[in-house]
N, C-alpha and C positions, 0 to 999 in steps of 0.2 A: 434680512437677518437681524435678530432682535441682541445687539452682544449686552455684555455683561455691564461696562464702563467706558463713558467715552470722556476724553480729557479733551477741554476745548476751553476759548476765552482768550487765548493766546498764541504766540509766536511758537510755532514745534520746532525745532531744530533737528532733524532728523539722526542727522549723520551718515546718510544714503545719498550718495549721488546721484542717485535716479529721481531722488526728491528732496532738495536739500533741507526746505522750508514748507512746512503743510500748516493748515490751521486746526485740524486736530486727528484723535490718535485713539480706535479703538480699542478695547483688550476684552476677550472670553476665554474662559478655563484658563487664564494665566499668561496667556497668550495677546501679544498683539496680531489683531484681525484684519484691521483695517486703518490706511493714515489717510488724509485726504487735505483739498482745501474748497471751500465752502460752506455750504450747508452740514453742520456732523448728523450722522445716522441715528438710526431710534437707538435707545440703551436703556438698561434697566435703572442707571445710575447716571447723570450727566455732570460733572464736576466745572464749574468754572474757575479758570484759573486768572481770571479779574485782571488780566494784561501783561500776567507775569510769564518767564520764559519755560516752557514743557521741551524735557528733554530725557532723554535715555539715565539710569539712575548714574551715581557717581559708583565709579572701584574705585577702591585703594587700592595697587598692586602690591604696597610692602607694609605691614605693619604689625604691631604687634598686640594683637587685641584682650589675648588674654591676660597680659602682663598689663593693660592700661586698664582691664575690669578692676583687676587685682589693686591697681593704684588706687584706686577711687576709694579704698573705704582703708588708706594708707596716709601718713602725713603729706602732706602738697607743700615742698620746701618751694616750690614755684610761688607761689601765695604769699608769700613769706616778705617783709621787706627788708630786714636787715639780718645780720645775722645772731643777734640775741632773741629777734622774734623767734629762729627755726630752734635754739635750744628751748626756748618757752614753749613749745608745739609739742617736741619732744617729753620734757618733763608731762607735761599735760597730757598727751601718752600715756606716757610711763604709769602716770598714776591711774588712768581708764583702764589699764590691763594688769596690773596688779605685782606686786615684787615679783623676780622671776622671769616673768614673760617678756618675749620679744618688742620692741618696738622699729616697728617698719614702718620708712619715710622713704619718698623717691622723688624725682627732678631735680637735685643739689646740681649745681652749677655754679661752680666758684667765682667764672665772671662775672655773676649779677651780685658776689660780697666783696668787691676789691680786689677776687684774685686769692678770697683765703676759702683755703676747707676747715671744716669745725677742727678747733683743736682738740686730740683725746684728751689730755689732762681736764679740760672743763669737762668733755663728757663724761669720763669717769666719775669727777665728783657730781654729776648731778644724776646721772643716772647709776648709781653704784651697785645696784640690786637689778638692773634687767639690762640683756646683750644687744645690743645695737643693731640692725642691719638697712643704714640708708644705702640708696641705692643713686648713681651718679646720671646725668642727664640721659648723656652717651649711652646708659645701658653698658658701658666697658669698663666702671670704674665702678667700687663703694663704698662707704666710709664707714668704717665700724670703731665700737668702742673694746676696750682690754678683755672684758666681763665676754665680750664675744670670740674673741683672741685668743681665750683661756680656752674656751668650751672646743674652739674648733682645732686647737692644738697648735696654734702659728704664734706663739712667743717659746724664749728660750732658745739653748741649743740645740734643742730638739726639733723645732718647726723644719719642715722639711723645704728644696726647694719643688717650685711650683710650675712646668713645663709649658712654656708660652702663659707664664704670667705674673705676677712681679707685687710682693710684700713689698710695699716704696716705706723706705728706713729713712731717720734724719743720721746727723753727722756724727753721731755716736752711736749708729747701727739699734735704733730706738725706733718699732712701730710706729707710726704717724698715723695708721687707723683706714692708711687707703689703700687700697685692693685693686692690680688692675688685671683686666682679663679674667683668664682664665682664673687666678687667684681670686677670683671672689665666688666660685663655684664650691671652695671649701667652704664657705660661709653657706651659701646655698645650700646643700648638700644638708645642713641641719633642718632647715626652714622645708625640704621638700620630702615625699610628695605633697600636694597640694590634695583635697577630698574633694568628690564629685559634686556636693553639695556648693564646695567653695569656687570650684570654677564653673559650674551651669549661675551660681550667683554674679560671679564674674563678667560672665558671658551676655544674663540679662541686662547690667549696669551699662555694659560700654555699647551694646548696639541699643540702647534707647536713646545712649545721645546719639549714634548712628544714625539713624531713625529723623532724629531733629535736627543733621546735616547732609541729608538728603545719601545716603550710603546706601546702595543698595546689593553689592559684591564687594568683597575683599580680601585678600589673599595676608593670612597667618604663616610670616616669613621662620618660623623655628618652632614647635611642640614638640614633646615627649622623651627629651633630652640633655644632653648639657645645659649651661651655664640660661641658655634662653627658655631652656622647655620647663616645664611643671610637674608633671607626672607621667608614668609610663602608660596612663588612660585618659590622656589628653583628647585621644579620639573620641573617645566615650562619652567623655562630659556632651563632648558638641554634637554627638547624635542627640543624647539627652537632653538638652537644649533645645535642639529642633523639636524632638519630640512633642516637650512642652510651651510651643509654640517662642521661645524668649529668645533665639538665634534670629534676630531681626533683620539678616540681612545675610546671602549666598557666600560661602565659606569655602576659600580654596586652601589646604591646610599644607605647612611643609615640614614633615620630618627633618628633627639636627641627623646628622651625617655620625652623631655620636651613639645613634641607636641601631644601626647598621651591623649585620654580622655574618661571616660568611654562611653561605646557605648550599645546599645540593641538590641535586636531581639527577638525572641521567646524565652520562659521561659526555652524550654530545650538546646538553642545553649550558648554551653563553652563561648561565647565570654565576655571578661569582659572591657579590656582596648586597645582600639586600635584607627584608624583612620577613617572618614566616610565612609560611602558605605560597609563597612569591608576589605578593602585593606586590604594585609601583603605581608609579605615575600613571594620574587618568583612572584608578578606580571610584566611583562614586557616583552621585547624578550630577544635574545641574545646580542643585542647592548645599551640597556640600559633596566633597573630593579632596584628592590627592592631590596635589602638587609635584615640585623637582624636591628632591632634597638639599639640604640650608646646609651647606659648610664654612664654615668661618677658615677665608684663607690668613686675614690680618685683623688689625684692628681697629682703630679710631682717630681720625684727625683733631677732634679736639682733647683726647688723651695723648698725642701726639704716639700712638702705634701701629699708623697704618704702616706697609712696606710702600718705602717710599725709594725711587733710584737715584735722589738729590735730597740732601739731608733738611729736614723740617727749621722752618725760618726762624721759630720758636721752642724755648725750651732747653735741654741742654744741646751743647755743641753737638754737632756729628750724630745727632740723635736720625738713623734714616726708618726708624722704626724696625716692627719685626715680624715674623709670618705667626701664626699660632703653634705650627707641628714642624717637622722637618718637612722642606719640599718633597721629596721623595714620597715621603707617606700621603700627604695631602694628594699629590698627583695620581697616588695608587685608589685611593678612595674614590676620587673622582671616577676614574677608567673601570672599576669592579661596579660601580653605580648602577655605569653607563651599559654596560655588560647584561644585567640585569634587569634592563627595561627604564631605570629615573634617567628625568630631565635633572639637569645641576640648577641651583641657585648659590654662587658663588659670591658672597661677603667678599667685596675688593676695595678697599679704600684708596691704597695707594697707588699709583700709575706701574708698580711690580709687581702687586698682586694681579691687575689688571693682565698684564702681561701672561703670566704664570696661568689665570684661567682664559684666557683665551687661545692658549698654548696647547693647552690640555684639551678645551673644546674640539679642538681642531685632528687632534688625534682619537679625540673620542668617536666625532663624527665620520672620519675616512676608515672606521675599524666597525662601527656600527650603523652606523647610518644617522638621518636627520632624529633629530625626538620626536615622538608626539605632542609633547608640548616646549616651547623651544628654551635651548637652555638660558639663564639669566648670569647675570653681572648685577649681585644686590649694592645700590648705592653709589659705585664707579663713581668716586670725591673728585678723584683728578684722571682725567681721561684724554691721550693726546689726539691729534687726529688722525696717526695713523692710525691706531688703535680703532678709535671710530668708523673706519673703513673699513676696516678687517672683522668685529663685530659682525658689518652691516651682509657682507661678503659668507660670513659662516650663518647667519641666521640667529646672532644671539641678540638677544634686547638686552639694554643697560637700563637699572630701573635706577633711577638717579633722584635725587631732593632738592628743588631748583625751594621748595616752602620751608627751608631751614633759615633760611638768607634773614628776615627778619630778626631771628632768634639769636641766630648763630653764628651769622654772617660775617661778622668783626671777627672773632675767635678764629674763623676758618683762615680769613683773608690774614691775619697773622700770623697764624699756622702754618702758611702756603708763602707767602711774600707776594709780591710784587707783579714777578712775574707769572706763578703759577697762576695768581687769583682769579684770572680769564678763565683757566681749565676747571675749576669746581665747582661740580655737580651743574653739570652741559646739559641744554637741552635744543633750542637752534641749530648748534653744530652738531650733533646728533640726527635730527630731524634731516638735515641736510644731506649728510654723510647716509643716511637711507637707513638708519637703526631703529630700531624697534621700541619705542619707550613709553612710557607711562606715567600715570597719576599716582603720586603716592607718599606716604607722609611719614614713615620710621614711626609713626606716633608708639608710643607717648614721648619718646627722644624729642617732639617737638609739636606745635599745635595740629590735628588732625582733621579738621573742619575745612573740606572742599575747597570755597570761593575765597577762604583766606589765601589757601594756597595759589588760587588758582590768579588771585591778584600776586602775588611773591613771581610768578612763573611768568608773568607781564613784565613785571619792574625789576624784579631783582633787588631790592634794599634794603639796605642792611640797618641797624638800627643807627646806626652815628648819621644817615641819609645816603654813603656811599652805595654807588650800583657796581654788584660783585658780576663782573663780566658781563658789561653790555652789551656785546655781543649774542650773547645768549639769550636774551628778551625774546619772549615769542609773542605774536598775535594773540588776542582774542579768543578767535576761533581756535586758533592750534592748544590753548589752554585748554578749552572744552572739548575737543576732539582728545586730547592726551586723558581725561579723567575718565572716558567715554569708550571709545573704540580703540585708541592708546592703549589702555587695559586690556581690554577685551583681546585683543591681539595678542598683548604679554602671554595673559594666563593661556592662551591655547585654547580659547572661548567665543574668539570673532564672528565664528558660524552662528550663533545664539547672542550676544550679549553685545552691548555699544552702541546699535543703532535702535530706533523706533521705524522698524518695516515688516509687514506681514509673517509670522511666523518666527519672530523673536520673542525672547520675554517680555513679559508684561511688568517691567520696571522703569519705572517714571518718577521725577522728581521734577516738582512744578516751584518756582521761584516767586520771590516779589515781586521782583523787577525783569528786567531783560541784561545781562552784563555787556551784551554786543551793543546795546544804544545807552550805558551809562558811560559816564569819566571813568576811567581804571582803577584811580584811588578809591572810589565809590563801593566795586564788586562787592569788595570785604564785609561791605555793610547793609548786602542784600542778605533775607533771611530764606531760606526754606518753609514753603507752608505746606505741602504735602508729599508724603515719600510712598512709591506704592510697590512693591515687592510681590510679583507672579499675580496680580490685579487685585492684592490684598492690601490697605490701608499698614503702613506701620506709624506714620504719622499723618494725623486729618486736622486743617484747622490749628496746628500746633498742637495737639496732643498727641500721645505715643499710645500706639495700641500692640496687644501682641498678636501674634500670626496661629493661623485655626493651629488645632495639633492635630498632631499625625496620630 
């Protein structure tokens, strides 16, 4: 058999137990053909990968791609060193886009300025003529200026309040300019929708660095919705993406839970809450599809609003956080979902949210049956063990972020105290406990590049050098197997996707190096030199190419 490409010159790492380690890896029509060790077969294309390690592409199971395209041609307060630099970034905006117009910044993270957020008084004077809208690390917070305050209706006696989300006032009931939650969706709300143009543009930007971090699937945790989504044709863009070859890499998409409506049909069909025509989970192909749907039960550990059942170490007193809606409704949403054919993907930060959707799983499933694809726990910050057992017991995977720790990691651990620090964002005691989990990065909440992470998911360390739950250190191999088959499993994809064996896809991502015989400190600092998506080049040699069109 004459195939198409064969990947060889290196270590394969299969992820097939039947063959754990091969020396190389056919692929025709998209398809891997044939993996072997020895001599590789004839091929139209022969790649050598000059000693470095061939392995199954990376997923990301959580992230947020079209909000990190979006960033890219946004101010990068990340970049930034001090905090006069990010007003000077700002103004410099200001002035590219002309009186009037928006200036949108995002990554602000007040612990990299002492602990402070821009103050509005400076931003009013310096941007007087255009409304503000940064956006906070977290994704759960923003920072806006008066000019934007004015326009969206949130000064005055008038500003309404905001349900599951919070105008944070100083001590004379004065704006401060931050937004958490759900309150920054008034601001939003001006700024959307988003045009098809600007999110396929979106779309191209962030899977080319995809492309040059070896990405080859990833699952889009929230579109066409609230506070996370962009437009009500979010779907659309990313067909049209694909179309135009610039969707570089397999797309599992997840409706917010805020676009949901009741639906009908015959008096005897289950369906209660879903979306027209009766779409759910699991429509689509292998290159792009449906997911569960995204419900935001809480909110954020380093905004300190996750639900937490022991009150947060940091911050004000007694602060135990809070849900986004009334339980009652959250649980009804969930169960009408479920009714209707979605998998959940359940936002839990805190070990009550945690609670609260694995509760609800658990009646969802004894009332309908298992998912087709199985439900999630997005992120689970703080996860006990029992929780972990029961999880592992219902069939639900916790996609958790052990690659924040660099970033975040100090903020977390003081968020949490002392004792909690062991329990956030588990991945060992997970593994252990028999749950389901994955490779995945919240990005742009945080750096989104594979082997960065996949070194954090080794070490654990936080930027001061403290290790946030050594406990929780995995292996190596269990790194790469979680960014691999880990995934693959989440999304409800295993049958196709994670391993390099006969009748999988044809995605491959071939390394410099090998991370199983480098130092751990090292990984970080191995590059990607080819990424191949269905036996299609997205990146050759370091260069990014786009995928035929459809």
């Amino acid at each position: 058999m004459m195939h198409d490409l064969v990947v060889t010159g290196g270590p394969v790492a299969t992820m097939d137990e039947s063959l754990p380690q091969a020396d190389w890896v056919a692929i025709t029509q998209g398809v891997v053909t044939a993996v072997g060790v020895g001599e590789p077969p004839a091929a139209r294309e022969v790649l050598n990968a000059d000693g470095g390690l061939i392995l199954a592409g990376f997923n990301d199971a959580h992230c947020h791609t079209m909000w990190f395209g979006l960033s890219l041609a946004e101010v990068d307060c990340k970049s930034q060193g001090t905090l006069d630099a990010v007003y000077d970034a700002l103004v410099e905006r200001a002035r590219e886009v002309g009186p009037g117009a928006w200036v949108l910044a995002t990554g602000y993270n007040q612990e990299a300025f002492d602990g402070h957020y821009p103050d509005i008084q400076i931003l009013d004077r310096l941007l007087p003529e255009n409304p503000l809208f940064l956006r906070h690390t977290s994704g759960h917070a923003c920072i806006v200026n008066t000019a934007a305050l004015k326009i969206a209706g949130l000064v005055g006696d008038t500003a309404p309040d905001i349900p599951g989300g919070v105008i944070v006032k100083d001590a004379h009931g004065t704006p401060t300019g931050v937004l958490e939650e759900r309150a920054q969706s008034v601001i939003q709300e001006l700024l959307l929708p988003k045009s098809q143009s600007e999110m396929v543009a979106a779309l191209d930007r962030a899977t080319a660095v995809y492309a040059t971090e070896g990405i080859t699937s990833f699952t889009e945790t929230g579109i066409a919705g609230g506070w996370i989504g962009h437009s009500p044709l979010e779907f659309s863009a990313y067909q049209t993406a694909r179309e135009a070859g610039v969707l570089r890499a397999r797309a599992q998409l997840m409706p917010v839970s805020d676009v949901l409506h009741p639906i009908g049909g015959h008096t005897e069909d289950p369906h209660r809450r879903g979306l027209d025509t009766g779409i759910r989970t699991g429509v689509g192909d292998d290159y792009l599809s449906l997911g569960g749907i995204k419900i935001f039960l809480d909110g954020s550990m380093l905004a300190w609003t996750g639900a937490m059942s022991e009150p947060f170490a940091a911050g004000p007193a007694d602060n135990y956080g809070y849900f986004q809606a009334e339980i009652s409704d959250l649980r009804e949403t969930m169960l009408e979902a479920c009714a209707s054919g979605w998998s959940i993907g359940a936002h839990a930060i805190g070990d009550r949210a945690v609670a609260l959707a694995l509760d609800t799983f658990d009646e969802a499933i004894s009332r309908y049956g298992a998912p087709t694809i199985p439900h999630r726990i997005e992120h689970g910050g703080v996860v006990t063990d029992e929780q972990a057992r029961r999880a592992a017991q219902l069939g639900v995977a916790i996609v958790t972020q052990p690659g924040f720790m660099p970033e975040l990691g100090v903020q977390m651990s003081e968020a949490m105290g002392p004792e909690r620090t062991p329990l956030i964002h588990r991945h060992q005691g997970l593994l252990d406990a028999g749950v389901m989990v994955a490779g995945s990065s919240d990005r742009p909440v945080a750096t989104g590049r594979p082997l960065s992470i996949i070194q954090s998911m080794v070490e654990r360390l936080a930027a001061d050098g403290f290790v946030v739950g050594p406990q929780e250190r995995v292996s190596i191999q269990d790194a790469l197997w979680s960014y691999t088959l880990g995934s693959a499993q989440t999304t409800g994809m295993a049958h196709c996707k994670g391993q390099l064996r006969p009748g999988f896809l044809g995605d491959v991502v071939v390394l410099s190096g090998d991370p199983l015989r480098c130092p751990t400190d090292e990984i970080a600092g191995l590059s990607v030199v080819h990424t191949i998506v269905g036996g299609h080049f997205t990146l050759k040699d370091g260069e990014v190419h786009q995928l035929p069109h459809r």
